[in-house]
N, CA, C and O atoms as CSV, one atom per row, in Angstrom:
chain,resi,resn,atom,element,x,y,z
A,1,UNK,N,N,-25.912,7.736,22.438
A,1,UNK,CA,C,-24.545,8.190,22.447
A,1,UNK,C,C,-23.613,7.171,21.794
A,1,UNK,O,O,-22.484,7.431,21.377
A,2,UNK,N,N,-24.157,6.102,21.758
A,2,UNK,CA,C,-23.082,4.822,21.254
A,2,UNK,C,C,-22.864,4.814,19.643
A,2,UNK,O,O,-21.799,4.382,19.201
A,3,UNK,N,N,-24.173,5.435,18.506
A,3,UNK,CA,C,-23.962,5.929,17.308
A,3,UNK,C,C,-22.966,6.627,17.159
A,3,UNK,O,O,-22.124,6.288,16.327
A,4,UNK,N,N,-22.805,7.778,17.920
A,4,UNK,CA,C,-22.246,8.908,17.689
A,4,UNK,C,C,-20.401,8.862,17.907
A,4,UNK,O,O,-19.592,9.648,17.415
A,5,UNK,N,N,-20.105,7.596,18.861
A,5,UNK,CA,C,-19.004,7.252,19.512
A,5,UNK,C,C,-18.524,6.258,17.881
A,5,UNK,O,O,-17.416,6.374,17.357
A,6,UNK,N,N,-19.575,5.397,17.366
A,6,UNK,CA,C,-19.038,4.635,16.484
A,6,UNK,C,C,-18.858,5.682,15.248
A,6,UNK,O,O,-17.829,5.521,14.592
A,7,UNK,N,N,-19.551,6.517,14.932
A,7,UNK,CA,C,-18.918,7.284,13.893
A,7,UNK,C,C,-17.674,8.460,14.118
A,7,UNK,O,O,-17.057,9.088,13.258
A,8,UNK,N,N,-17.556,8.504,15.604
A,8,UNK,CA,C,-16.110,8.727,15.869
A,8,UNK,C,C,-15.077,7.677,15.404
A,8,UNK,O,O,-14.327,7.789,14.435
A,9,UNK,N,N,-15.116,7.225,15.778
A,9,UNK,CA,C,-14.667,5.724,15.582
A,9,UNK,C,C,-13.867,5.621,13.795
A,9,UNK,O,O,-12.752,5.512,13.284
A,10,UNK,N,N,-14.942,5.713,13.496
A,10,UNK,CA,C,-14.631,5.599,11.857
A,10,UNK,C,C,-14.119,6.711,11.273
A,10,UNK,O,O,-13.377,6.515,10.310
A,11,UNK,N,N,-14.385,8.150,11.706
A,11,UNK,CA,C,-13.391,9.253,11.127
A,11,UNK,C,C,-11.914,9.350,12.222
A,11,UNK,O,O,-11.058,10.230,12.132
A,12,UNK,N,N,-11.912,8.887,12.632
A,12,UNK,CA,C,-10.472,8.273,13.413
A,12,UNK,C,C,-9.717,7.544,13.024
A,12,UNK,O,O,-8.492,7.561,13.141
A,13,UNK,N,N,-10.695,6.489,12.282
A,13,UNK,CA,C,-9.560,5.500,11.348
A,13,UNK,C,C,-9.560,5.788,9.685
A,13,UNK,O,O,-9.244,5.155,8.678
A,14,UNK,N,N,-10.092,7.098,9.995
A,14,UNK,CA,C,-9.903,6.956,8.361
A,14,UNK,C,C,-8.693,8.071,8.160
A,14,UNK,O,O,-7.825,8.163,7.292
A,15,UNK,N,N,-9.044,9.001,9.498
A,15,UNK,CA,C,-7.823,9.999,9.274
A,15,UNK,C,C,-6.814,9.511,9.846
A,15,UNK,O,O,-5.792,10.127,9.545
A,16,UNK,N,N,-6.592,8.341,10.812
A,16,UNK,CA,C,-5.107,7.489,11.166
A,16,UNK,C,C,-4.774,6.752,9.760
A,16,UNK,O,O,-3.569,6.878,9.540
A,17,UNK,N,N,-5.339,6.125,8.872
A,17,UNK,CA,C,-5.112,5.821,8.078
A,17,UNK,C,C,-4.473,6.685,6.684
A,17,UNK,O,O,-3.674,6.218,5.872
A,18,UNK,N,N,-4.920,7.716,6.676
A,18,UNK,CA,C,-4.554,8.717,5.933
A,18,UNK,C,C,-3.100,9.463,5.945
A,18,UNK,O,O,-2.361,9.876,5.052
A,19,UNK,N,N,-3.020,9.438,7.715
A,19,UNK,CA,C,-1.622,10.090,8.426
A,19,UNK,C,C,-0.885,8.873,7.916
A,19,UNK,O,O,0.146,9.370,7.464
A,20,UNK,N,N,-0.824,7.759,7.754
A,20,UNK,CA,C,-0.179,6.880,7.436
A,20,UNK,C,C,0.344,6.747,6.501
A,20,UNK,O,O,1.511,6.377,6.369
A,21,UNK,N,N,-0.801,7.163,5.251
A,21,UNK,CA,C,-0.276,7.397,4.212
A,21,UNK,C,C,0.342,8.553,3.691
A,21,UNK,O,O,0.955,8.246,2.669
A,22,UNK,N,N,0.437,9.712,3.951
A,22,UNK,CA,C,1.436,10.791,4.175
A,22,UNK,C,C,2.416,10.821,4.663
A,22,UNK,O,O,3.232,11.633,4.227
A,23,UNK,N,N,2.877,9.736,6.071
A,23,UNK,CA,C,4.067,10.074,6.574
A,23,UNK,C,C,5.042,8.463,5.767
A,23,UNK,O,O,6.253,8.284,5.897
A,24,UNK,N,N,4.165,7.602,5.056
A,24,UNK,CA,C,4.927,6.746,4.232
A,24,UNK,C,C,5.366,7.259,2.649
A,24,UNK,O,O,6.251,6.814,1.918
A,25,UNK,N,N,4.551,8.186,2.457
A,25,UNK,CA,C,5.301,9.050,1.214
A,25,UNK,C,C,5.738,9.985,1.774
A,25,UNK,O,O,6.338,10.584,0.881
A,26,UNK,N,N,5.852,10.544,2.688
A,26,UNK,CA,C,6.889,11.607,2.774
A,26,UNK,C,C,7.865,10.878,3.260
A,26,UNK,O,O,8.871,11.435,2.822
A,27,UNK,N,N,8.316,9.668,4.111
A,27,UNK,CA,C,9.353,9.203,4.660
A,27,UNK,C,C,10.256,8.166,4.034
A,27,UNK,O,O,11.438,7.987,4.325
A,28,UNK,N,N,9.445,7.413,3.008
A,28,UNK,CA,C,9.695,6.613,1.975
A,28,UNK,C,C,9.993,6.461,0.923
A,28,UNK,O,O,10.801,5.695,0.399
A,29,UNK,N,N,9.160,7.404,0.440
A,29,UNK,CA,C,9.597,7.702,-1.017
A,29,UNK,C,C,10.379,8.894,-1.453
A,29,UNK,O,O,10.893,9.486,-0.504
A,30,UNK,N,N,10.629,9.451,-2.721
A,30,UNK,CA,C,11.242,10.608,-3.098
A,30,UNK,C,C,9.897,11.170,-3.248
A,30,UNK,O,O,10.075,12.231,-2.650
A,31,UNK,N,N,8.570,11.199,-3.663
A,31,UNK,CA,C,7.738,11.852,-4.327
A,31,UNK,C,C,7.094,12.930,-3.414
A,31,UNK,O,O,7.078,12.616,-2.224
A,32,UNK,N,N,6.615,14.017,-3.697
A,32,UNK,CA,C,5.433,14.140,-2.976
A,32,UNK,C,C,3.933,13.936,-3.146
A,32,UNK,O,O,3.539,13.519,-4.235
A,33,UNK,N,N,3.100,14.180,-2.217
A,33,UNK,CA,C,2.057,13.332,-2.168
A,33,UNK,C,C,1.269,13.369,-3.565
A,33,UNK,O,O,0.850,12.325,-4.065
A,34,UNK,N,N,1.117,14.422,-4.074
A,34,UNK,CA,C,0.305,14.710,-5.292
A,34,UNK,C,C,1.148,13.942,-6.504
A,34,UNK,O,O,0.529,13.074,-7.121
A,35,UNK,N,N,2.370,14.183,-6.835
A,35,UNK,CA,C,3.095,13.257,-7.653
A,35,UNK,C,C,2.949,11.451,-7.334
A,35,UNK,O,O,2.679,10.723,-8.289
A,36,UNK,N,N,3.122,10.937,-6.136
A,36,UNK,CA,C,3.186,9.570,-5.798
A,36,UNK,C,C,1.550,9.366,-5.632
A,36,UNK,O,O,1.081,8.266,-5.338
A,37,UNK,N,N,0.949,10.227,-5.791
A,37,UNK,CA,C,-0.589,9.477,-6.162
A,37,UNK,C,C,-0.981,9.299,-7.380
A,37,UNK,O,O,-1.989,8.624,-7.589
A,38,UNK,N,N,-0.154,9.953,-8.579
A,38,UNK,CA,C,-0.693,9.932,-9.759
A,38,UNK,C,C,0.513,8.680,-9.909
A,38,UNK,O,O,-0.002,7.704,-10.455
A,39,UNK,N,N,1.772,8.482,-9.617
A,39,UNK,CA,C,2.511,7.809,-10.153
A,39,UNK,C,C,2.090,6.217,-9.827
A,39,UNK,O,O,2.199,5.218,-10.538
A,40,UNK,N,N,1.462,6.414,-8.197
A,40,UNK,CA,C,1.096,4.856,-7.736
A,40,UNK,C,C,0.042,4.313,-9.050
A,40,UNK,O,O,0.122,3.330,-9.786
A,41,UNK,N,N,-1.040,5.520,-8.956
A,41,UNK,CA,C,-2.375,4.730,-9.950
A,41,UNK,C,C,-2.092,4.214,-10.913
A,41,UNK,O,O,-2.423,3.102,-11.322
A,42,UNK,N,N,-1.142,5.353,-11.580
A,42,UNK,CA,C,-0.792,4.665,-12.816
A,42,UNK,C,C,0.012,3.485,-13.177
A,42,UNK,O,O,0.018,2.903,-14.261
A,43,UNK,N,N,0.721,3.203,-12.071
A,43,UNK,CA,C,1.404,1.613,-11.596
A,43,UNK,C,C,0.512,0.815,-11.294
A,43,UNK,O,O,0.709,-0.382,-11.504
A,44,UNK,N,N,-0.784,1.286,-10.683
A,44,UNK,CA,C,-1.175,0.228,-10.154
A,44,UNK,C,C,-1.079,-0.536,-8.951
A,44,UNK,O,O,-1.395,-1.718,-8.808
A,45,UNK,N,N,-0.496,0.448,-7.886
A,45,UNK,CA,C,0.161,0.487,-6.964
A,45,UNK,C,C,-0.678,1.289,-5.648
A,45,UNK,O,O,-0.214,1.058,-4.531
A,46,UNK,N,N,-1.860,2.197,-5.728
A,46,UNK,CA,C,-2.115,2.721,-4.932
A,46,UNK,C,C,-3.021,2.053,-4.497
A,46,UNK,O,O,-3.886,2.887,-4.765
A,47,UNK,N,N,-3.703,1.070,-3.948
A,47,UNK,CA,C,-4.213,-0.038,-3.260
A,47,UNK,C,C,-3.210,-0.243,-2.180
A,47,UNK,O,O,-3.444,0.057,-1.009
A,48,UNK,N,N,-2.109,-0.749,-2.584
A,48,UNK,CA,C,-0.707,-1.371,-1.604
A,48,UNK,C,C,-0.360,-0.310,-0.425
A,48,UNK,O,O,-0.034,-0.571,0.733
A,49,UNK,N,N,-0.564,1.301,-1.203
A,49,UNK,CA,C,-0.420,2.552,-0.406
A,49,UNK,C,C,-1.487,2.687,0.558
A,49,UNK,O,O,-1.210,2.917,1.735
A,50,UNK,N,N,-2.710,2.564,0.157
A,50,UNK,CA,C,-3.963,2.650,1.255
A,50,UNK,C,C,-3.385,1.446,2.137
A,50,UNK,O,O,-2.678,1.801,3.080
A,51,UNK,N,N,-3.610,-0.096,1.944
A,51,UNK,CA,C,-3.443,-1.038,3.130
A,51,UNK,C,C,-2.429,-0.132,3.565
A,51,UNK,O,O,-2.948,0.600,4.407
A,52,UNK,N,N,-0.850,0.263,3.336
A,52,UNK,CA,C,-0.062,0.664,4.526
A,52,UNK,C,C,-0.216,1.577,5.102
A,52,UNK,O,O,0.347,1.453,6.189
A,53,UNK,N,N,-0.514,2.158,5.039
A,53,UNK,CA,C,-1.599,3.648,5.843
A,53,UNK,C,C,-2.515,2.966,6.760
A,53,UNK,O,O,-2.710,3.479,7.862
A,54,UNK,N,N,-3.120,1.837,6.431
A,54,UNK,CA,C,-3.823,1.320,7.476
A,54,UNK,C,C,-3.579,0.726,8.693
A,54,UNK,O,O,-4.125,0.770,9.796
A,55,UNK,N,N,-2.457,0.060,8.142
A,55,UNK,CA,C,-2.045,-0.117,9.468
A,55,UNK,C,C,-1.836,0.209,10.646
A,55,UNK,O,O,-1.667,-0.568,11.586
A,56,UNK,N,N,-1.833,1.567,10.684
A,56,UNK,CA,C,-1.266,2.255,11.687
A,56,UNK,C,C,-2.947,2.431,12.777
A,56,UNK,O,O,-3.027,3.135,13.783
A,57,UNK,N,N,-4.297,1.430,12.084
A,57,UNK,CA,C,-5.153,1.443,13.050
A,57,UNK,C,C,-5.269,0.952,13.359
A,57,UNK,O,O,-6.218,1.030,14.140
A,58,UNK,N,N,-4.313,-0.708,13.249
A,58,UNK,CA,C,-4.082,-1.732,14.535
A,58,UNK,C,C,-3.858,-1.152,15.763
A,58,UNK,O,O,-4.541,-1.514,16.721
A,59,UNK,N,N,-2.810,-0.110,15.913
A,59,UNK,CA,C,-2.191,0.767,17.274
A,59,UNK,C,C,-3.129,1.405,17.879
A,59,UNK,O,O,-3.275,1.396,19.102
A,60,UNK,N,N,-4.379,2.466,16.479
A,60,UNK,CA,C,-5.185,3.319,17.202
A,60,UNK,C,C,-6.309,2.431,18.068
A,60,UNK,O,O,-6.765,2.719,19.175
A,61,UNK,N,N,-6.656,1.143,17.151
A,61,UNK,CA,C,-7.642,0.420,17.929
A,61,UNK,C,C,-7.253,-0.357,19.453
A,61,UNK,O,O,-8.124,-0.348,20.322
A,62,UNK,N,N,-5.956,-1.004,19.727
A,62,UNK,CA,C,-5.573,-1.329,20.725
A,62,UNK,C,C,-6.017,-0.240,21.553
A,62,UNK,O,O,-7.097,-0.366,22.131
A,63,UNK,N,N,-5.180,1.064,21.729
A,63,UNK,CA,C,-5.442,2.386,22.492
A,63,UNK,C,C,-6.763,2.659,22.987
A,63,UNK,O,O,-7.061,3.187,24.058
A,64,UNK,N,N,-7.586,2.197,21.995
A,64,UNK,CA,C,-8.922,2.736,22.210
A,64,UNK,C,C,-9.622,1.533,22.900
A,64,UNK,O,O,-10.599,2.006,23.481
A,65,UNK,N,N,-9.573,0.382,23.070
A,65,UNK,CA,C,-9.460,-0.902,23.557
A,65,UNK,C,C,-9.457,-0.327,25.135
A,65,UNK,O,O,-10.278,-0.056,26.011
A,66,UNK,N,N,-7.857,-0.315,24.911
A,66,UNK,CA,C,-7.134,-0.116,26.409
A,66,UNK,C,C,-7.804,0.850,27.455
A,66,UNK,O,O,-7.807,0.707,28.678
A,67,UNK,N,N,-8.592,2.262,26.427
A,67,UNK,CA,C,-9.289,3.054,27.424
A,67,UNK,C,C,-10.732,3.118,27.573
A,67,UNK,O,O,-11.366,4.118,27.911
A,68,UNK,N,N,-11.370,1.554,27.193
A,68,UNK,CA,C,-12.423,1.308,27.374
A,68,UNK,C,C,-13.736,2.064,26.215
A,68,UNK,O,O,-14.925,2.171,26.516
A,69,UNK,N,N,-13.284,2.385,25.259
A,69,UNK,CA,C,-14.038,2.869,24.256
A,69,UNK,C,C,-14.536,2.248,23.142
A,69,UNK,O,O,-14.743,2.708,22.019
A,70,UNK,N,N,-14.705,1.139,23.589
A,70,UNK,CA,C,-15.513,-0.063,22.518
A,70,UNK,C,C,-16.069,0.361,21.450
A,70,UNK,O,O,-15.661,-0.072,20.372
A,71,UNK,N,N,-16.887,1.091,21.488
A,71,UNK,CA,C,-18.146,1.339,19.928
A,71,UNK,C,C,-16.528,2.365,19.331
A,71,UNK,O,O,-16.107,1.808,18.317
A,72,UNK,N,N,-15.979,3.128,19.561
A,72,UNK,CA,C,-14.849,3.767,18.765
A,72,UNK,C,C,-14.194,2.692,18.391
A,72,UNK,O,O,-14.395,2.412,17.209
A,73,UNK,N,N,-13.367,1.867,19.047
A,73,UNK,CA,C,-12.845,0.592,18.384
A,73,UNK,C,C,-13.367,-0.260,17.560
A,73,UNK,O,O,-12.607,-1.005,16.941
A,74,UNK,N,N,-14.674,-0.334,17.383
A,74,UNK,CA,C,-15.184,-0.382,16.250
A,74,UNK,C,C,-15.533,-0.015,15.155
A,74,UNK,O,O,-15.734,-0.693,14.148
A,75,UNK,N,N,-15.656,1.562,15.379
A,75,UNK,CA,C,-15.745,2.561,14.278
A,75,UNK,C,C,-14.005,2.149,13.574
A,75,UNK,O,O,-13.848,2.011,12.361
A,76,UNK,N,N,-13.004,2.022,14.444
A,76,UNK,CA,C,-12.051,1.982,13.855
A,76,UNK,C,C,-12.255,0.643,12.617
A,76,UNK,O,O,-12.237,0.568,11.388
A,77,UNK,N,N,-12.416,-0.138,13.581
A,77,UNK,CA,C,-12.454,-1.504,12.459
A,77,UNK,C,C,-13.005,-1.329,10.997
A,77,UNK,O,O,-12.529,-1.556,9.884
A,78,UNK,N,N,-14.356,-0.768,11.509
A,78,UNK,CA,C,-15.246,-0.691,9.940
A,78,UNK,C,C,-14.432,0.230,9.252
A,78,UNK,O,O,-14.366,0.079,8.032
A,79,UNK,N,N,-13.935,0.955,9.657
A,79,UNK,CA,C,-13.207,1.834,8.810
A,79,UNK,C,C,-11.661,1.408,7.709
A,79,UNK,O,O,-11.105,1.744,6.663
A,80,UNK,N,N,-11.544,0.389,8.936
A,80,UNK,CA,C,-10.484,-0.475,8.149
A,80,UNK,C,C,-11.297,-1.319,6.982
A,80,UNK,O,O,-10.857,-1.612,5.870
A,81,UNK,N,N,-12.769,-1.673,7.597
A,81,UNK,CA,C,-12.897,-2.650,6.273
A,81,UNK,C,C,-13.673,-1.741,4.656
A,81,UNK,O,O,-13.831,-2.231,3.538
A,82,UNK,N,N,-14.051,-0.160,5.196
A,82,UNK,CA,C,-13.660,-0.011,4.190
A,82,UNK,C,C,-12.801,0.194,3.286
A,82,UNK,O,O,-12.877,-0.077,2.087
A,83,UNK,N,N,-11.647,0.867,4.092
A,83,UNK,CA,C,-10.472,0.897,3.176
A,83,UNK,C,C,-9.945,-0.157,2.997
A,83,UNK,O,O,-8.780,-0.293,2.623
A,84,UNK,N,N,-10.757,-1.083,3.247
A,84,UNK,CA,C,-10.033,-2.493,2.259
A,84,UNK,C,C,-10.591,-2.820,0.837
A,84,UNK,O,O,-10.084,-3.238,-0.203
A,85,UNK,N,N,-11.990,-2.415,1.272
A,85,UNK,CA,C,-13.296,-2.268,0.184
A,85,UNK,C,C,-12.583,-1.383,-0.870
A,85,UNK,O,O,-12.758,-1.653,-2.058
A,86,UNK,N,N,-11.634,-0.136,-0.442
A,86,UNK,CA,C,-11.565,1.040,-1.191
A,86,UNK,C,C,-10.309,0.105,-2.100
A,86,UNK,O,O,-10.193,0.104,-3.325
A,87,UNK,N,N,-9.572,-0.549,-1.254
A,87,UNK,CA,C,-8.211,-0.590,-1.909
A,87,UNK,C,C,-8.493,-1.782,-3.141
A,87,UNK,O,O,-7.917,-1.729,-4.227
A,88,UNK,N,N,-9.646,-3.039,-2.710
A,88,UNK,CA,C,-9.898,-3.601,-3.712
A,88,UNK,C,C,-10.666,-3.068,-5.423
A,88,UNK,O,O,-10.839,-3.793,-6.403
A,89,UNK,N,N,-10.970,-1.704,-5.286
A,89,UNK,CA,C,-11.217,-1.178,-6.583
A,89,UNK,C,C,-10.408,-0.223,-6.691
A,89,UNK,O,O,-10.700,0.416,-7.702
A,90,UNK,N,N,-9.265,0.338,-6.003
A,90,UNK,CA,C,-7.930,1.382,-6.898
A,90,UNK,C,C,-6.909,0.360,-6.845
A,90,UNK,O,O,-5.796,0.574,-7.325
């Protein structure tokens, strides 16, 4: 059961990470999402957009911490380190 909890884990932080990045272009910018993804790449800029989207799985991992769900709080982590992996090649 502890596999199955860590790959919770990781589609948790990939879709907290994602919500992150939707509600920072919709709240931040003028663009919408399909425009501010072509406009970031082509800046050179959509790396900077993934890390801030990520952030928001410092909060989910505490939470998941707090209610004793360890192997998910880890799924969260790895999930952060791939989207770090991701952000170092866009």
């Amino acid at each position: 059961m502890k596999k199955i909890d860590l790959l919770y884990g990781v589609l948790i932080g990939i879709v907290t990470a994602a919500l992150g990045v939707y509600l920072y272009m919709e709240f931040v910018t003028d663009y919408t999402i399909e425009e501010g993804f072509y406009i970031l790449k082509s800046q050179g800029q959509l790396g900077k957009l993934i890390a801030l989207g990520a952030i928001l799985n410092l909060g989910v991992f505490f939470l998941l911490l707090k209610l004793d769900k360890e192997m998910m709080a880890r799924g969260v982590v790895f999930a952060t380190l791939l989207l770090t992996i991701l952000t170092l090649f866009a």
